[in-house]
Every structure is written in C-alpha cells, then in structure tokens.
Residue, then its C-alpha position, 0 to 999 in steps of 0.5 A: x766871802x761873808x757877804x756873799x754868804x749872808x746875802x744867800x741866806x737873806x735871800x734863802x729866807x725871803x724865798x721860803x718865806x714866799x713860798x710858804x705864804x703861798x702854801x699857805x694860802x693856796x690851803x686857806x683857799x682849798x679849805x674856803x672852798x671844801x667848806x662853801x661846797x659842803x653848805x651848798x651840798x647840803x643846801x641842795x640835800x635839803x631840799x633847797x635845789x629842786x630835788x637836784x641831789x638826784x644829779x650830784x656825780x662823785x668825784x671818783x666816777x668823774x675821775x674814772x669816766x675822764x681817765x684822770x683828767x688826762x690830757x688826750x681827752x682834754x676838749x677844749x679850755x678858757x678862764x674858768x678852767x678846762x673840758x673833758x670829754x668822759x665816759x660813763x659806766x653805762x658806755x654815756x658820752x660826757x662833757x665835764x667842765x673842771x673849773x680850776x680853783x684860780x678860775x674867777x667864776x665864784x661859788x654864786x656863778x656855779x651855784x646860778x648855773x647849776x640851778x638855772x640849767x637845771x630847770x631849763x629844756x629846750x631842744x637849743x639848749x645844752x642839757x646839764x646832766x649834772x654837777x660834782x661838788x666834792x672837796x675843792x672840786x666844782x665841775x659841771x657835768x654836760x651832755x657830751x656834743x661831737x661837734x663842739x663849739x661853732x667858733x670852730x666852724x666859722x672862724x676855722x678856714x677849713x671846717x667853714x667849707x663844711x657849711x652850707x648856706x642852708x646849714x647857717x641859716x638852720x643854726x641862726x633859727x635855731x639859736x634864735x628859737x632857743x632864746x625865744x624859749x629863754x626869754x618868753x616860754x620858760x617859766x622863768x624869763x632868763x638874760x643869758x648875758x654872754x651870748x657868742x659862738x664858742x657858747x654854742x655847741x654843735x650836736x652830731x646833726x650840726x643843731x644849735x645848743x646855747x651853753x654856759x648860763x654862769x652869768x644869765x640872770x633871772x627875770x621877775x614876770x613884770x621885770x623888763x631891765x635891770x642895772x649892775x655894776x659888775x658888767x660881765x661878758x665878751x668884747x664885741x657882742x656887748x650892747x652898748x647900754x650894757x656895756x656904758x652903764x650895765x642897763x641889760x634887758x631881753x633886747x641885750x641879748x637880741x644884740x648880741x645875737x644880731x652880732x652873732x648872726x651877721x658873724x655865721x653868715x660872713x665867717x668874719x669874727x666882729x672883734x678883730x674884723x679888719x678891712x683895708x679901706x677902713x676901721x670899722x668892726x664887722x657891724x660898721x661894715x655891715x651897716x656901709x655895706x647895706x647903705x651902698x647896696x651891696x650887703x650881699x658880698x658880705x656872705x662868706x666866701x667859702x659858701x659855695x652851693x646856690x642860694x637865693x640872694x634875696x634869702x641872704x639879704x632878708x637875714x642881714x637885714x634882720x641882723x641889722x635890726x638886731x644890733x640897731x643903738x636903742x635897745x627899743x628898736x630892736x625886734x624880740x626874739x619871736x619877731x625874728x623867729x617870724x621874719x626869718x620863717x616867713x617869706x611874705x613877712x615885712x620887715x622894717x628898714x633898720x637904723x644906725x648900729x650901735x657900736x660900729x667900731x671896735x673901740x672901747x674904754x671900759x671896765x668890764x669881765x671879759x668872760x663869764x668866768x669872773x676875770x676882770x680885765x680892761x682897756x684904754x681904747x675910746x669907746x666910739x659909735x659912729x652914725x652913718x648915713x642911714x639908707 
C-alpha cells in the first residue's frame, strides 16, 4: 500500500511538473509575442510602414465583427491557424485570417504579408484590408469572397460540374495577368513562391484573386534569382531548382503556375494524381499524353458544353511550356498572357517536364505557414521521349 502511494505521488509531481512547464511556457510565448507585436505597431505608427496605421483594425471590432470566433462563421482553415467570415459595423463583408500562436508563420512572415500586400492592387489580387496586431493577437483582415478558394471548385466532384470551359479558361488568364503585374508592372517585381489553387480565391463573378503573399519575396530591378536555405512551399507546385537547391527566380512561379493550369484544365490534383497503367504525377502524364497525341483527353470530364479542341490543345501546350525542367525554357508570364490571347500567336514545341513524378527527398516547409515537414521518397525526373 506504501508503494502504491508513493508512486502516485511521484507521478502526481511529475505531472504538475509538466503542466506547469507548459504554463509556463505558453506564458513566455504570449508575452514574446504582445512585445514583438508592440515593436512592429509602433514601427508602422512611426511611420515606417507607408502610413498603414491607417489599417490597424482593434481587436474588439474583429471580436464583434466575427461573433466571437464562432464556429459557424469559421470559412476555412490550415497551419497557420483558421478563417472567419465577419461583418463590419458598416454592413462590409470580411475575411480574417486568425493565425494561431502555434502557427509556424513567424512575425517576419506577417509583417512581409502586411507590408507587401499592402502596397499592391491589381483586379487578380486579393485586396488586404487590413491587420489587427493586439496583445498575442495577429490577424489578417481581407476582402471577404463568396466564392472561396478554386480547389473547392475543381477538385470537388460537384461543384467542378459548375465549370465551363470557358470559365477555366477565363480564371487561367486571370491568374496569369495578375502574375504579370507581380513580377513585371508593380513597382516592386514580387516571387509569390507558393503559387496553387487554395491560394486563389474566387469573387462572386468566379475571377481569379492570387492571396497569402506570407512567403513572396521582393526583387531588386536588376535581380533575376536569388538562393535560400529555407525552402518554403507546397508539394507538387515547386520547381525543381527550387526545390533541390532553393534557386528561385520569376520562371519559379511560371511553374507553378503551368502546374496549376494543366490542374484547372483536367479537375486532377498533380500531387496525389494516380492512373492504372503508370506512376506518373499529373505533369508526366501530360508530357505522355502530348507525346502520343492525345493531350485532348486530358479535359476534364465534367466539362460538358462544346469547346474547340484546338483552344484546349493551344492551353495545354502552353502549360507544358510552363513546367519545362530548365527554368530558361519557360516562357514569362506576359508571354503567356500573349499565347493564350492570340489565335494566330506561335507557340514553341515544349521539351521534357521537370518533375514528372511524384517522388521527393527533400527538407522542405510543406506551407507558407513556417511548418517544416519532410519526406524520405527519392526525388526522380523522368525523360521521356520528346514529341
């Protein structure tokens, strides 16, 4: 009976003892984090932020606007924490991105988000309204868009029924518009870096708007790449000098958006793809599709209307051009813009895809967020015969 006693009390202490390590720590956190929100408040009222004071929200309207974080208005969620939808006094409809404090997207990710966005407007961009930088609070406070995120069109196997070819095709030119403006008629040349459908939302006329610039990078006028060490994005969409040696340039996001295009225009995800008769991702089975003339069955199914087979074949060409291995290959995002606009535009035969299947082994973040994660898979790049 003594012994049993004692182990219970030895236990009971250790377990206080871990709970109060954890107290404690979550309170050194909270504090870390009112302090580094108060230096970057009082950095943007001095000034230092292009006069954005003028966008600080209080943190009591977001409570209001968001009845309390409640769970029915809750929109959407990931890493970095959840989305509300909200309502302003006014009757104006908001998105608030609440990062959660375990959230791997650190001070410098929001503070590059705040300051970058801020500064940008473009009709395919998301329109930042806002921040809110109170106590341990970070939150991003956005334009608020019905429609959501495209992954919840063309990945969903009812609402893609709800896209017509035409639809796609408007929401590929947008995308690739509003990346024209990022990286060649801004005043600064932006690398968004984590280009990919839940990062394009959707307004109520179903137009394109590129969102989360936590991890985009900001380009000298002379600078044409740059190299990191922290290799941040999404499976999938990554090109492969960026992902085997965090070489990342404007042509990194051209693949990602190529990646991107040739998902809107199959309703098939490129990480993930399967097919019974082989192991290539979305972008080898584009290229073999392409290589035995048959690239037109890559359409999605679900597109029902009449469209015009050469349109279709003119896009997926391009998307291969996009996702081509060397990153000197690929076309800029104004050439696309061009090819895609203009019937009577040449367009070049493209060469061997990067990446063609899904296979990696790599450190990489897996999201903007900041959360590393890795993989012991084998990176591969497969040649296949060119056409």
């Amino acid at each position: 009976m003594i012994v049993i006693i004692i182990v219970i009390t030895i236990f009971g202490m250790i377990f206080s003892a871990l709970v109060g390590y954890y107290v404690c720590q979550l309170r050194k956190a909270a504090v870390k984090a009112r302090l580094q929100n108060r230096s970057f408040r009082d950095s943007i009222e001095g000034g230092q932020s292009d006069d954005f004071e003028s966008r600080l929200f209080d943190l009591s309207t977001i409570i209001s606007a968001t009845q309390k974080f409640s769970s029915e208005n809750k929109i959407g969620q990931g890493g970095f924490g959840h989305v509300y939808k909200g309502e302003l006094p006014d009757g104006k409809e908001i998105a608030v991105k609440r990062l959660s404090q375990g959230s791997g997207q650190g001070l410098e990710e929001f503070k590059n988000e705040v300051v970058l966005i801020a500064k940008l407007q473009h009709r395919n961009l998301v329109s930042l309204l806002g921040c809110c930088i109170q106590e341990e609070e970070r939150m991003l406070v956005y334009e608020y868009l019905p429609n959501r995120s495209l992954d919840n069109f063309i990945f969903d196997q009812t609402k893609k029924k709800l896209l017509s070819w035409k639809q796609r095709l408007d929401i590929i030119i947008g995308i690739a518009r509003g990346l024209v403006y990022l990286h060649e008629d801004s005043k600064l040349r932006i690398i968004h870096r984590d280009l990919k459908a839940s990062n394009i939302l959707l307004d109520n006329q179903m137009s394109p708007k590129i969102s989360d610039f936590g991890i985009a990078r900001i380009f000298g006028v002379e600078q044409t790449e740059e190299m990191t060490k922290r290799v941040m994005g999404t499976y999938g969409y990554m090109s492969p000098e960026y992902a085997m040696s965090g070489h990342f340039s404007v042509k990194s996001d051209v693949f990602s958006f190529g990646v991107l295009m040739l998902e809107i225009i199959s309703g098939k995800k490129n990480w993930g793809f399967n097919h019974p008769d082989h192991d290539l991702n979305l972008i080898g089975h584009t290229w073999k599709q392409w290589n035995e003339e048959k690239a037109f069955e890559l359409v999605d199914k679900e597109v029902v209307e009449a469209f015009s087979e050469p349109d279709v074949i003119k896009c997926i060409q391009v998307g291969l051009l996009c996702v081509q291995q060397r990153p000197e290959d690929r076309p800029t995002m104004s050439s696309v813009v061009f090819m895609l606009s203009n019937e009577n535009a040449m367009i070049a035969h493209p060469k061997e895809p990067g990446f063609c299947v899904e296979t990696f082994s790599i450190k990489i973040d897996s999201s903007p967020t900041g959360q590393t994660s890795s993989t012991s898979n084998q990176v591969t790049i497969t040649a296949l015969a060119g056409r």
